[in-house]
C-alpha positions, 0 to 999 in steps of 0.5 A: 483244739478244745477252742476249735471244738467248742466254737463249732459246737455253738456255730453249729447250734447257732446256724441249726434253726437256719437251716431248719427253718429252710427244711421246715420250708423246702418241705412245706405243703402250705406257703411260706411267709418271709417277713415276721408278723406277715402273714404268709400267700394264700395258696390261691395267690402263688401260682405254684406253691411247692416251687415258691416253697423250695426256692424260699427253703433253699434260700434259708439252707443257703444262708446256713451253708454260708455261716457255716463257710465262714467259720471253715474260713476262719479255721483256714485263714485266721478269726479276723478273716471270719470275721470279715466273711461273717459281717458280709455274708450277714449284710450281703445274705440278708439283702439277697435274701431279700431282694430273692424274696420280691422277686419270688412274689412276682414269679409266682404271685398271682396277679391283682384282678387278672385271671 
């Protein structure tokens, strides 16, 4: 039990800046970046910037909900089983992230030279 305890408190700190960084996001008047060290759209390029905002936000809450899903996973069904969740919802999260992220810039990025 003090095992159980202990893991949810460092999962908890753990999966915190996650889920803060997609309410920082959901919440955010200006557009989000994605990628570190680019910078993020200019308002101008997005065509709407609190839907682009709340979808890239959403996808941040998500990620967290997901780690947070693996570790009830392993309370349920054992650490290895966690374990396995944990590697796919990092690989799997990240590359959905990802291609999330590309195709958020082209439902709402304005395009190149039309008007």
């Amino acid at each position: 039990m003090v095992e159980t305890v202990i893991s949810l408190i460092i999962v908890l700190i753990s999966i915190a800046p996650i889920i803060i960084i997609g309410i920082g996001q959901y919440r955010s008047k200006d557009p989000v970046g994605f990628w570190t060290g680019k910078n993020p759209p200019k308002k101008e390029q997005i065509t709407d910037v609190k839907a682009y905002n709340q979808k890239h936000g959403l996808m941040w809450i998500l990620l967290g909900v997901g780690f947070l899903l693996c570790f009830a996973g392993g309370l349920v069904f054992g650490g290895k089983i966690a374990g396995y969740l944990c590697i796919i919802e990092t690989i799997g999260g990240i590359l959905a992230m990802i291609a999330y992220h590309e195709k958020l810039e082209r439902m709402y990025g304005k395009k190149e030279g039309g008007k």
